[in-house]
MARSERO-988828 format. One record per residue (C-alpha): y, x, z; chain; residue number from 1. Coordinates in steps of 0.25 Angstrom, whole numbers, padded with zeros to 4 digits, always signed. Each point is the difference from the previous one (the first is absolute). Layout:
BEGIN
+-------+-------+-------+-------+------+
|    py |    px |    pz | chain | resi |
+-------+-------+-------+-------+------+
|     Y |     X |     Z |     A |  NUM |
...
+-------+-------+-------+-------+------+
//
This chain:
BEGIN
+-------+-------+-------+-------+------+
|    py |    px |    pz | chain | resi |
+-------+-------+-------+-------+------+
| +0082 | +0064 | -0030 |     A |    1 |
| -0009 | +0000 | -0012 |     A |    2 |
| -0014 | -0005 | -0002 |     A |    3 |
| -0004 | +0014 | -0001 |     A |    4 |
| +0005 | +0004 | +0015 |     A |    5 |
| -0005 | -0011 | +0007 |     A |    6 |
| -0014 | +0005 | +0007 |     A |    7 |
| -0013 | -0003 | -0010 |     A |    8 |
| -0010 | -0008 | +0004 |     A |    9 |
| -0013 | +0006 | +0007 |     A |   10 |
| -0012 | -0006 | -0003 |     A |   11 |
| -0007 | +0002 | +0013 |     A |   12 |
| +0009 | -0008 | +0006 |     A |   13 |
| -0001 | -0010 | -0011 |     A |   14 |
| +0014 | -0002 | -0003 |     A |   15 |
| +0004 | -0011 | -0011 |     A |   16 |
| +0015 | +0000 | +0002 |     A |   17 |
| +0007 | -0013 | -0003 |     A |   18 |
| +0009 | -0001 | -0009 |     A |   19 |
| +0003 | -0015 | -0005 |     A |   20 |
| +0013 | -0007 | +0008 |     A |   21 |
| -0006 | -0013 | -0004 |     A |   22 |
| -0013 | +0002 | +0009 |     A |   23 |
| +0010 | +0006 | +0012 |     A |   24 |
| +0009 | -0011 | -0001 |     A |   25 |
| -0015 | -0011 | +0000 |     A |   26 |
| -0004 | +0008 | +0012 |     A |   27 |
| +0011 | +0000 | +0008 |     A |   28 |
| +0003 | -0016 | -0003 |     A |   29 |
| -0014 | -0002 | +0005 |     A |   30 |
| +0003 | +0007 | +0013 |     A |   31 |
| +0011 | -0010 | +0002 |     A |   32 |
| +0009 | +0010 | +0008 |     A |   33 |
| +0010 | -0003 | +0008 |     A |   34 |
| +0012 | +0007 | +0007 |     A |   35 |
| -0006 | +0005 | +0010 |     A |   36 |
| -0016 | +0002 | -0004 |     A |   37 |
| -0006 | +0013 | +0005 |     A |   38 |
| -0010 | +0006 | -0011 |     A |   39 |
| -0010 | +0009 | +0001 |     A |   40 |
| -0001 | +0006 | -0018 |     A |   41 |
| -0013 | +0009 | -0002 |     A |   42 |
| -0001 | +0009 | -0010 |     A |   43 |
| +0016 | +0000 | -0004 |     A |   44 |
| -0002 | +0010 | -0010 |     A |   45 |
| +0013 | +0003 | -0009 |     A |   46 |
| +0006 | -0013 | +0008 |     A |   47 |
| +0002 | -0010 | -0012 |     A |   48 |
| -0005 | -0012 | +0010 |     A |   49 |
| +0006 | +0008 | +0015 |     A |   50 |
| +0014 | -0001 | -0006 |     A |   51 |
| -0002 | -0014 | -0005 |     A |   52 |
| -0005 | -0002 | +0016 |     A |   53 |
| +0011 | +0006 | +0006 |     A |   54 |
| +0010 | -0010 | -0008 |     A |   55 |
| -0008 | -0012 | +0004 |     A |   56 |
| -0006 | +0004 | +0014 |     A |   57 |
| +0009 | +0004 | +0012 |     A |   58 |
| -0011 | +0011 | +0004 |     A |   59 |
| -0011 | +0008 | -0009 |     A |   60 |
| -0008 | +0010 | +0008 |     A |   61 |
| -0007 | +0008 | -0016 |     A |   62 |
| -0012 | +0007 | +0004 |     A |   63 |
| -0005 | +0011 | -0011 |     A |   64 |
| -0011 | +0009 | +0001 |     A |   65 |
| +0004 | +0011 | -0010 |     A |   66 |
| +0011 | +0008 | +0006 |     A |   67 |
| +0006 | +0004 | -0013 |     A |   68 |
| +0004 | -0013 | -0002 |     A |   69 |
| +0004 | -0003 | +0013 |     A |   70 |
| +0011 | +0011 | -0002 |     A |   71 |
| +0002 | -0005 | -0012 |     A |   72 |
| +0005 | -0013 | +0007 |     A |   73 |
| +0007 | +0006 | +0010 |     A |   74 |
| +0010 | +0006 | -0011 |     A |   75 |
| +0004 | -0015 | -0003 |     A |   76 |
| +0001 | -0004 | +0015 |     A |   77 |
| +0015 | -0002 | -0002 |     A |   78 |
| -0004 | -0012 | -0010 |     A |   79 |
| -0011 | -0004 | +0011 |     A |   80 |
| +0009 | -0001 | +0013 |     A |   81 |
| -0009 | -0010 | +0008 |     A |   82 |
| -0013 | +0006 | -0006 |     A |   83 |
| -0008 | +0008 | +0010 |     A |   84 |
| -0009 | +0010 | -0008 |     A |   85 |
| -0013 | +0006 | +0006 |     A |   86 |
| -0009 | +0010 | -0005 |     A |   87 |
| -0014 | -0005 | +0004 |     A |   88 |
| -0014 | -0006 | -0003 |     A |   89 |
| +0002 | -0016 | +0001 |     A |   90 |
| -0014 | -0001 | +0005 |     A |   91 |
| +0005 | +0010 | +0013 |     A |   92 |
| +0012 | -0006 | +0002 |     A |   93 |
| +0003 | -0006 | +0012 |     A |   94 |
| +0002 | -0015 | -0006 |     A |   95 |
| +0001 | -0005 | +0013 |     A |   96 |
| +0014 | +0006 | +0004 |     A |   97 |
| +0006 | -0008 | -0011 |     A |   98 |
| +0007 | -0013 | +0005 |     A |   99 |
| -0008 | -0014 | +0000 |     A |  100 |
| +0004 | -0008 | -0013 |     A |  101 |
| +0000 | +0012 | -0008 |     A |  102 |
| -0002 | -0002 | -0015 |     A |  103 |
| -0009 | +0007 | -0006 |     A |  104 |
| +0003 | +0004 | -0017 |     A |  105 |
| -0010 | +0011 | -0006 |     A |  106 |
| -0004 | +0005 | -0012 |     A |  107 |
| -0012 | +0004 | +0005 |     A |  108 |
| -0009 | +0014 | -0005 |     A |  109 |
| -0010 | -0006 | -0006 |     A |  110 |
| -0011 | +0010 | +0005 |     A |  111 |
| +0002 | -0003 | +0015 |     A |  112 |
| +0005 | -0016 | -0003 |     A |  113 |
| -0011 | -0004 | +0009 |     A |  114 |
| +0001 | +0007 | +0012 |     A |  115 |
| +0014 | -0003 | +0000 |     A |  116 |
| +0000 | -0014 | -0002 |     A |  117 |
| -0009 | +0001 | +0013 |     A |  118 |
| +0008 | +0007 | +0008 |     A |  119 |
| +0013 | -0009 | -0003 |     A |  120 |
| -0009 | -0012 | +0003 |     A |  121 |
| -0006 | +0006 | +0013 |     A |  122 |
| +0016 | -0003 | +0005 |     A |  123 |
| +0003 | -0011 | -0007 |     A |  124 |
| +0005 | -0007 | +0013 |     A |  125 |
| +0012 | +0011 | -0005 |     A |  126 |
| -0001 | -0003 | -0015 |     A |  127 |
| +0001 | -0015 | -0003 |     A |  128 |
| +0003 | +0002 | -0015 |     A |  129 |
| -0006 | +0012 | -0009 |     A |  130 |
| +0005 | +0001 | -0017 |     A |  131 |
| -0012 | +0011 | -0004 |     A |  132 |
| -0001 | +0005 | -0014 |     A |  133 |
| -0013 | +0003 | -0003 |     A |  134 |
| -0011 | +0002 | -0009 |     A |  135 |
| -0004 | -0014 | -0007 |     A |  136 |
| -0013 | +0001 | +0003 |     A |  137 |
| +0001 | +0004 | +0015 |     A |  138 |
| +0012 | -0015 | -0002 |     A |  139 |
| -0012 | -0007 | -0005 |     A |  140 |
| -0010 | +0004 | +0011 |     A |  141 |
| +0012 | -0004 | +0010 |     A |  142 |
| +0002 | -0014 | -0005 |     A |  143 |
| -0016 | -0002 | -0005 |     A |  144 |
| -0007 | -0014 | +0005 |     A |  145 |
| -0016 | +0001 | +0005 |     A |  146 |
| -0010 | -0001 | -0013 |     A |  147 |
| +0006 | +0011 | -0010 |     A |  148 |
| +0000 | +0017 | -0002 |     A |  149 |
| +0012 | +0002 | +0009 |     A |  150 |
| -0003 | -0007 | +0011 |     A |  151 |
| -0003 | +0007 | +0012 |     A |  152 |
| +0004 | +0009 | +0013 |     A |  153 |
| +0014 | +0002 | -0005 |     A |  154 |
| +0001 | -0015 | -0004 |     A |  155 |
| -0005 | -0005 | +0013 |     A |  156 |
| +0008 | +0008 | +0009 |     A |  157 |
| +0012 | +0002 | -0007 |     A |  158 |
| -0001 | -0018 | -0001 |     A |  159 |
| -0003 | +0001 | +0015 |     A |  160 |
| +0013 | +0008 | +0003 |     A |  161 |
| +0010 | -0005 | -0009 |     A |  162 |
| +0004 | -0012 | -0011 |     A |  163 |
| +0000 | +0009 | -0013 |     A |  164 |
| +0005 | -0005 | -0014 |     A |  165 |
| -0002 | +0011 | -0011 |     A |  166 |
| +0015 | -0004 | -0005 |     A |  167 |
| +0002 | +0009 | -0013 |     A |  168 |
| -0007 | +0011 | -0010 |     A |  169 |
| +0007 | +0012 | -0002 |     A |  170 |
| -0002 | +0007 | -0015 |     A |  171 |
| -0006 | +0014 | +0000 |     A |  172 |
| +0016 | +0002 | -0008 |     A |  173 |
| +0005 | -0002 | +0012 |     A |  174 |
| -0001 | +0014 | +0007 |     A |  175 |
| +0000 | +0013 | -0005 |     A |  176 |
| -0010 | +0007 | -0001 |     A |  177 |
| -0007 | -0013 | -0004 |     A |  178 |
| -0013 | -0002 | +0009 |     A |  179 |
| -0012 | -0003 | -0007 |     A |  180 |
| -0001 | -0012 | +0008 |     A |  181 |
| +0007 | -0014 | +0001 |     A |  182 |
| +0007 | -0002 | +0011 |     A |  183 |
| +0005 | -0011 | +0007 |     A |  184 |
| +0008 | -0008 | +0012 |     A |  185 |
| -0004 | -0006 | +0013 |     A |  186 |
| +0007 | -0007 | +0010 |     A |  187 |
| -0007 | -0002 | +0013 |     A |  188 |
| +0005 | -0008 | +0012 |     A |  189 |
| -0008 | +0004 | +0013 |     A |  190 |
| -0008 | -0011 | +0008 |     A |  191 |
| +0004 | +0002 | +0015 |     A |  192 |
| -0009 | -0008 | +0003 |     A |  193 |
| -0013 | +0002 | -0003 |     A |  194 |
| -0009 | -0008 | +0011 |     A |  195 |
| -0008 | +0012 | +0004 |     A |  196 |
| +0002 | +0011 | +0011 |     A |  197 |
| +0001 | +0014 | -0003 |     A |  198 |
| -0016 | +0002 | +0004 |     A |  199 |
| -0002 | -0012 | -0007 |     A |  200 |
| +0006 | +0004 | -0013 |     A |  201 |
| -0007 | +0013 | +0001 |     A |  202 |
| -0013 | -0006 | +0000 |     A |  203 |
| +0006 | -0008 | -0011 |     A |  204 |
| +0004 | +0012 | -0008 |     A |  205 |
| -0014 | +0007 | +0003 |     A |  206 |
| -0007 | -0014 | -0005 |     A |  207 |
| +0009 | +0002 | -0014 |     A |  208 |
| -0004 | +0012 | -0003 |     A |  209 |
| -0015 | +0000 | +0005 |     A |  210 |
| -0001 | -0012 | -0010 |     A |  211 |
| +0005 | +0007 | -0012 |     A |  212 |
| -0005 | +0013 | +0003 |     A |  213 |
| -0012 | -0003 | -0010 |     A |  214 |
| +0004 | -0009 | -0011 |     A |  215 |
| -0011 | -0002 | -0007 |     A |  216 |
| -0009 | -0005 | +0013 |     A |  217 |
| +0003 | -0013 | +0009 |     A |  218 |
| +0008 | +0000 | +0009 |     A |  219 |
| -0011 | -0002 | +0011 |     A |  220 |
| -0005 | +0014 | -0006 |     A |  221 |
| +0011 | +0008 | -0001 |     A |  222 |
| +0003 | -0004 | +0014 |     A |  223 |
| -0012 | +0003 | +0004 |     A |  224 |
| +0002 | +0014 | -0007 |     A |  225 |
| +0012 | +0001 | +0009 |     A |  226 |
| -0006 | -0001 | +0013 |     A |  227 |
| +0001 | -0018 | +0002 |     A |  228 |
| -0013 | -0006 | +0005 |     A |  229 |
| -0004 | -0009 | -0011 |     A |  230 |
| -0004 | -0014 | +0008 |     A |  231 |
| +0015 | -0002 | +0005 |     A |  232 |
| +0005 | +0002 | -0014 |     A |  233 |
| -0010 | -0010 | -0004 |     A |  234 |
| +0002 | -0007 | +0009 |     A |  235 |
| +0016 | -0002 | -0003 |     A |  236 |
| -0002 | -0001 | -0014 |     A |  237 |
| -0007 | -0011 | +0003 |     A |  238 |
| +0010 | -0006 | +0009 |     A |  239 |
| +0009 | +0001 | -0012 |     A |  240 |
| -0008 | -0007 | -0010 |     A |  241 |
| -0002 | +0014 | -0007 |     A |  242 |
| -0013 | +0004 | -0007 |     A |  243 |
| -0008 | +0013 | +0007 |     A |  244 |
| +0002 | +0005 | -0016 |     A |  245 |
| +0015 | +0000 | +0001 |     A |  246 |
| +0009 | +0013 | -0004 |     A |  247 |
| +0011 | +0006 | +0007 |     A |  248 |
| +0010 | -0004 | -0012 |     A |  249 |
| -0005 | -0015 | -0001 |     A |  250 |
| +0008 | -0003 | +0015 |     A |  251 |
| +0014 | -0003 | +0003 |     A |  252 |
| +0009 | +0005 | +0009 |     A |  253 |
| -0002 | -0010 | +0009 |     A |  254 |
| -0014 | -0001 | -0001 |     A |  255 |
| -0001 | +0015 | +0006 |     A |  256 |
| +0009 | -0005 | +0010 |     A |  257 |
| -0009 | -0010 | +0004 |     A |  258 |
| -0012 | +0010 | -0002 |     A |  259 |
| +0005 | +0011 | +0010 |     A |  260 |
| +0004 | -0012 | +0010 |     A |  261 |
| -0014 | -0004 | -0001 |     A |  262 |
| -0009 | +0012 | +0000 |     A |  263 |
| +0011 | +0008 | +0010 |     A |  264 |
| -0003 | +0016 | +0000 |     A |  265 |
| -0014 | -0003 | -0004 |     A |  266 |
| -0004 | +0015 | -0002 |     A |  267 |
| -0012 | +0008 | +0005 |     A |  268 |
| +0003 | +0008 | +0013 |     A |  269 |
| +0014 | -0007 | +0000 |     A |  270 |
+-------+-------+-------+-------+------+
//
């Protein structure tokens, strides 16, 4: 099959096909698959990466959204005999049917990066390791450290749930059409153990957000924005040798750990 009869790509699903061997053969070495690995592949596309997968992995479940190139797909079954191809949203897809242990190995759509990386992480019980190619800027938000630009709710949460290492970049020559971003490749192990309760890291992930909601105030008043009485705030800053001044993107993981611990719900009518 030519170039010319594989299905084009459709902006609105912003499809940037990959198409370097290199890249699929880095990615799947940093999945580290063995025999009998189950995978979950978003976004397979034209399947450069699902047929490196099914050579290395005992099991790849491929979801893709756009039906015309999950028929597409379907024509190369044969070359894909323990590939299980679905047609569906990721972010509706019933993740928690897949078995525990499962690899997850995306080329992630850049426009809905987010929301997805939060879903997979809300079963990362199920997931203990994710190789995600995504834009650079969203890599360096993942990986940022408290005091600069990219830090902030993505940092923190995505930290909180998972040891992430931004492993390689990805030249825009890569994929076809080129993207007009950089992209690049995480790796993320999930944290089991977190230390908190599911109501405990809900008030956690409340706090996060509330802190950052408003960048350019303290965290004491962008809380308060948010529905926090101010003296408990205060009063755990205080605990935690942190200034009433202090922003949201000066504080480390650990230190918002502490701070929900301290200040507990802490919100007006809650």
């Amino acid at each position: 099959m030519s170039i010319s009869d594989l299905p084009p790509p459709l902006k609105r699903f912003g499809q940037n096909f990959l198409i370097d061997p290199n890249i699929v053969r880095k990615i799947v070495a940093l999945a580290e698959l063995e025999p009998n690995s189950h995978v979950l592949e978003i976004g397979p596309g034209r399947g450069i990466l699902t047929e490196a997968l099914s050579q290395a992995a005992g099991h790849v479940t491929a979801v893709e959204l756009d039906p015309r190139l999950h028929a597409y797909l379907q024509t190369r079954q044969a070359e894909l005999p323990n590939v299980e191809l679905v047609c569906a949203d990721a972010l509706a897809y019933p993740v928690e049917q897949l078995p525990m242990g499962t690899v997850v190995v995306a080329n992630l759509p850049y426009y809905i990066s987010t929301p997805l990386l939060f879903h997979l992480l809300d079963q990362r019980g199920r997931f203990p390791k994710m190789v995600l190619m995504l834009q650079a800027e969203v890599a360096d938000r993942l990986v940022a450290q408290p005091g600069g630009s990219d830090y902030g709710v993505l940092s923190v949460m995505t930290q909180y749930a998972a040891d992430v290492t931004k492993a390689f970049r990805v030249s825009s020559q890569c994929f076809r059409p080129r993207p007009e971003v950089a992209s690049a490749v995480v790796l993320l192990r999930a944290k089991v153990q977190t230390g908190l309760s599911q109501q405990e890291e809900e008030a956690f992930c409340t706090l996060v957000k509330g802190a950052f909601a408003h960048r350019r105030k303290t965290i004491v008043n962008s809380l308060r924005d948010e529905g926090y009485d101010q003296p408990p705030i205060a009063g755990a800053l205080a605990q935690l040798g942190l200034l009433p001044a202090a922003r949201a993107e000066t504080i480390s993981l650990e230190g918002f750990l502490r701070l929900s611990r301290l200040i507990g719900k802490g919100r007006k009518g809650i």
